[in-house]
C-alpha positions in Angstrom: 68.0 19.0 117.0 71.0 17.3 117.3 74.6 18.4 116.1 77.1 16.4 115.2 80.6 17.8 116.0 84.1 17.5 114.6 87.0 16.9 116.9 90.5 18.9 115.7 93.9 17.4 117.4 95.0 18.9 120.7 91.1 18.0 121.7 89.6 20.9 120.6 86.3 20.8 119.5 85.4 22.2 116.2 81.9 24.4 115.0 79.0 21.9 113.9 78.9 19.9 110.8 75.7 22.2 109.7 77.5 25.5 110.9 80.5 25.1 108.7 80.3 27.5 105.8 79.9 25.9 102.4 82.8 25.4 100.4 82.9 26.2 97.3 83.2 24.0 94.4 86.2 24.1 91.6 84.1 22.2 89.3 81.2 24.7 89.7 83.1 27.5 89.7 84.7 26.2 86.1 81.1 25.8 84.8 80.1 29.1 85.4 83.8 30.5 84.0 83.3 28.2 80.8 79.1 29.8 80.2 80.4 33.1 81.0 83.0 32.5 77.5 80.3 30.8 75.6 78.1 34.2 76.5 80.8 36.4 75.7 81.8 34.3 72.5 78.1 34.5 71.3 77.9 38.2 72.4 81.1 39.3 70.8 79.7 39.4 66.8 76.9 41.7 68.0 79.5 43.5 69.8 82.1 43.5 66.9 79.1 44.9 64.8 77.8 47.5 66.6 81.3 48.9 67.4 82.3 48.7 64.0 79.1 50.0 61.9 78.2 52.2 64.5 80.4 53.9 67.3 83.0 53.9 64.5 81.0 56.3 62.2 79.4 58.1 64.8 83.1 58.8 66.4 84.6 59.7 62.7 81.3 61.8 62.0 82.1 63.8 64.7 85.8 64.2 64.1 84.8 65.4 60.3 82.1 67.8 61.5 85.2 69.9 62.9 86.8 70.1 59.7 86.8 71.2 56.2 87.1 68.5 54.2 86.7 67.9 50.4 87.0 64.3 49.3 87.6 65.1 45.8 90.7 67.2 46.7 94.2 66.1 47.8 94.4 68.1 51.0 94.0 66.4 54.0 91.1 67.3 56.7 91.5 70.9 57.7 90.8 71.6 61.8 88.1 74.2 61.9 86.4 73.5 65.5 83.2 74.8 66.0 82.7 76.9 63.0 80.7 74.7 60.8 78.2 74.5 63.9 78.8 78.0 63.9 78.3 78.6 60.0 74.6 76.8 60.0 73.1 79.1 62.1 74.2 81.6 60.4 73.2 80.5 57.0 69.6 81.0 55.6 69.4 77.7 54.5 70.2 75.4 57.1 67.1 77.1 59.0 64.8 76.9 56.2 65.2 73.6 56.0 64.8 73.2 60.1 61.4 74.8 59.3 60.4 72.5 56.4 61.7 69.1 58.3 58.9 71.0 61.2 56.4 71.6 58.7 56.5 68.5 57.7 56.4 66.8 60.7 53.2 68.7 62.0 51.4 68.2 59.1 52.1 64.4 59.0 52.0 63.6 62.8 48.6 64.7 63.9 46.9 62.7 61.5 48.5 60.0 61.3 48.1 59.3 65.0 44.3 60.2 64.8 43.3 58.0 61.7 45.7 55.3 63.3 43.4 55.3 66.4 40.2 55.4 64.4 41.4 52.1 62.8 43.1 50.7 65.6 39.6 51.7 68.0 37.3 50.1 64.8 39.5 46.7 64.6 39.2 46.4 67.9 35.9 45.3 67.9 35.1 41.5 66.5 33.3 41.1 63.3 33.3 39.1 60.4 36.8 39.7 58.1 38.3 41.8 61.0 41.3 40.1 60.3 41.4 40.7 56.7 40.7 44.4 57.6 44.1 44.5 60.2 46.0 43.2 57.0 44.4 45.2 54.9 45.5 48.8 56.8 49.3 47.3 57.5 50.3 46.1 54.2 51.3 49.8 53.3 53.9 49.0 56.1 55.4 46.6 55.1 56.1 48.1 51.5 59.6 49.9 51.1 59.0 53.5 51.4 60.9 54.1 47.9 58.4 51.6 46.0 55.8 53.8 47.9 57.3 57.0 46.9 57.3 55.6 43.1 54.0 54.7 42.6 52.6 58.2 44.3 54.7 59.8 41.8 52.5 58.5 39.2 49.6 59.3 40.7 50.7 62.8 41.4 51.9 63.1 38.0 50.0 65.4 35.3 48.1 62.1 33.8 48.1 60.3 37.3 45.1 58.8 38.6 44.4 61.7 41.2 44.1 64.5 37.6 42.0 61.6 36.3 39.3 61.8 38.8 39.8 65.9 38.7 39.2 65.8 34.9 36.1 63.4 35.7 34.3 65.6 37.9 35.0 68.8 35.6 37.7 70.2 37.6 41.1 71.6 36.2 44.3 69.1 36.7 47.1 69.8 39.2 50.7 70.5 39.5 51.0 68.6 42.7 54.1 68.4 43.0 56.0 71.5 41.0 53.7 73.9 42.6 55.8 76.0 45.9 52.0 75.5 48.0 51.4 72.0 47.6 54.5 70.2 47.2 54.8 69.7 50.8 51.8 68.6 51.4 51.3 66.4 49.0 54.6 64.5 49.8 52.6 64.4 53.6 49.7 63.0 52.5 52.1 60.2 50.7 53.6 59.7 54.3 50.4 59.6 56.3 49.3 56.9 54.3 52.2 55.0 54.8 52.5 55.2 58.4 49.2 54.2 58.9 49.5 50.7 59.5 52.2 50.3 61.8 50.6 53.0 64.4 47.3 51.3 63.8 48.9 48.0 65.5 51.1 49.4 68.2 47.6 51.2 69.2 45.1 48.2 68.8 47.6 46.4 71.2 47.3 49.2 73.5 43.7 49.0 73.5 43.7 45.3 73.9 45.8 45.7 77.1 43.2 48.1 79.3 41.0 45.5 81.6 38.0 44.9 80.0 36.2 45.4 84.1 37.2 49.2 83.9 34.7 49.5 81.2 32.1 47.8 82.4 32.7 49.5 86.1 31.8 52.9 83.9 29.1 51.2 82.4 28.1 50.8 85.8 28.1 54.0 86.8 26.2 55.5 83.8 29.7 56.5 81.7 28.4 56.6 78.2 30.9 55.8 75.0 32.8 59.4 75.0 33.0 59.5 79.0 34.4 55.8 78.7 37.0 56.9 76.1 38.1 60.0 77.7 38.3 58.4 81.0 39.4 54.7 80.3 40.4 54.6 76.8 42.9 57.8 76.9 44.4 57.0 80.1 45.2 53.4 79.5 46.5 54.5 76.0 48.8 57.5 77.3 52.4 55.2 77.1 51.3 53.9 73.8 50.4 57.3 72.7 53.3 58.5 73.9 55.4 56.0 72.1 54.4 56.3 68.5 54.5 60.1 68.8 58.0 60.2 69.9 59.0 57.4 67.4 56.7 59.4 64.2 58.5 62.3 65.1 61.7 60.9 64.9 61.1 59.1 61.7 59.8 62.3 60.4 62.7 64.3 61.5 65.2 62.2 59.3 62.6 62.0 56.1 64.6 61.6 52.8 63.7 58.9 50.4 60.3 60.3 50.2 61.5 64.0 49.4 64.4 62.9 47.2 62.0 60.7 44.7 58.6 62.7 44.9 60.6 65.9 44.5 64.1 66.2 45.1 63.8 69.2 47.2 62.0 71.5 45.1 60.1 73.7 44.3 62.3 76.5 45.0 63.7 74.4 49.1 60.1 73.9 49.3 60.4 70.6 50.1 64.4 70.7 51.5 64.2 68.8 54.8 67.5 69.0 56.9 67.9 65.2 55.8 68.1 66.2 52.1 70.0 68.8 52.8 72.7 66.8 54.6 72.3 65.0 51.0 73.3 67.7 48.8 75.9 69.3 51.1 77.8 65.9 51.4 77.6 64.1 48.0 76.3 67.6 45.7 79.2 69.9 47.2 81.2 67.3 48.4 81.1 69.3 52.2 81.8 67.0 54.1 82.2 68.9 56.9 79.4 71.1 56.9 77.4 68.0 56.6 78.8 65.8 59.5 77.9 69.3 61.5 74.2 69.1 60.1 73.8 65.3 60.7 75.0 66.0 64.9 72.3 69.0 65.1 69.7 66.4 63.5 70.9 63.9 66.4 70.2 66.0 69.1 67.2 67.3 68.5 66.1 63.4 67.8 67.7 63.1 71.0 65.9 65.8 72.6 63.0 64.2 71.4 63.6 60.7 72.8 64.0 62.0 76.6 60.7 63.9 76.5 59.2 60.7 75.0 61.0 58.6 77.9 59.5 61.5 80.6 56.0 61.4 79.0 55.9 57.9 79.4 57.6 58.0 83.4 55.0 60.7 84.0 51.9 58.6 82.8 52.6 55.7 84.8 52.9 57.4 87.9 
């Protein structure tokens, strides 16, 4: 290879041509200082947005859950520190409703996730008007949840269409929703029907992402359908699983509009979750402070949640 070399003055004899290093260029360097504004121009509303709806509140959330404060009254927030946090474990109700928001999360959760993978597992498969049977299950989805909530209302009301088919077959009608027993449930079933269709999809794209060559390796090997979805199906579901448990039981753990139209707490806190109950508190009572120091022990049990969700899903990869 030959080199081509630069003479300096004084007949010195400089580094090759090829050796030198690289110099760099103004007008490049410009171009990447002029994208990185652009970026940072386009990024800034998104920025502006999340600082301003979000970290604001949170931050002035957090400064009224250490206070007493009464909007209605002329005094200005009163320091308190820890003792609202203090106060709710202390109180009955705060824990009742920490076991209602858990009730209703268990009784929601399990079969939602189950039916979901029925359907998701029975859509899988191609037939004829398969996809009018995936829009079919996730149109309840797409529905707001308070239009949802309205329309089971009627249907659990005293002449609703679920006392109609009781009276047709020669059974008594129900309270479903004043009685202490079923209020909760009923408000569940509501929920589990709702969520349906949106776990139903996040599944059936799980499924449609395990290699179709691990079943037919099983088949193989003899595997019959329950071996194949114990051993294949399960596994290559787990971070999907995974995921739309810890995402149901957050939605769950924040339930309101549901609670607040079907039965607005009641019978007797039967239906109270800690959601509602941050309701009253703040705009019943006008307790502001008190419910700031709710909605932060909501948060971190959702929190809690979302790292064992994150772990669940580091642990099934490995």
């Amino acid at each position: 290879m030959s080199l081509t070399k630069s003479s300096l003055p004084g007949g010195l004899v400089g580094l090759p041509a090829r050796d030198q290093p690289p110099r760099a260029s103004g007008r490049r360097h410009k171009r990447w200082t002029r994208r990185a504004v652009f970026g940072l121009l386009f990024a800034a509303p998104a920025a502006l947005y999340l600082v301003i709806f979000q970290l604001v509140p949170v931050v002035f959330g957090l400064v009224i859950s250490l206070t007493a404060y009464n909007p209605l009254s002329r005094n200005l927030p009163k320091f308190v520190g820890v003792n609202n946090y203090l106060s709710l474990f202390a109180s009955g109700g705060f824990g009742k409703a920490l076991l209602v928001t858990g009730q209703y999360v268990l009784e929601v959760l399990p079969a939602t996730v189950i039916i979901a993978l029925g359907l998701a597992l029975l859509v899988n498969r191609p037939f004829k008007g398969v996809g009018f049977f995936r829009s079919a299950f996730f149109i309840p989805n797409i529905v707001s949840l308070t239009a949802v909530s309205f329309v089971w209302l009627w249907m659990y009301s005293q002449n609703g269409l679920f006392n109609d088919i009781l009276t047709d077959l020669g059974l008594p009608a129900q309270s479903w929703l004043l009685n202490h027993d079923t209020a909760l449930t009923a408000a569940a079933v509501m929920r589990v029907w709702k969520a349906l269709g949106s776990n139903m999809v996040l599944l059936l794209a799980g499924l449609q992402t395990i290699p179709r060559e691990l079943y037919e390796a099983g088949r193989v090997d003899g595997a019959g359908r329950w071996s194949l979805f114990r051993y294949v199906t399960l596994p290559g579901l787990r971070p999907m699983l995974v995921y739309v448990v810890a995402m149901d039981i957050i939605y769950l753990a924040q339930s309101f509009a549901e609670i607040y139209v079907l039965t607005q707490g009641g019978p007797l806190g039967s239906t109270t979750t800690v959601n509602y109950l941050i309701y009253t508190q703040a705009f019943q009572y006008n307790q502001l402070g008190t419910a700031s120091a709710m909605a932060f022990v909501l948060f971190a049990l959702v929190i809690s949640f979302s790292v064992l969700s994150i772990r669940g899903i580091a642990g099934g990869n490995k």
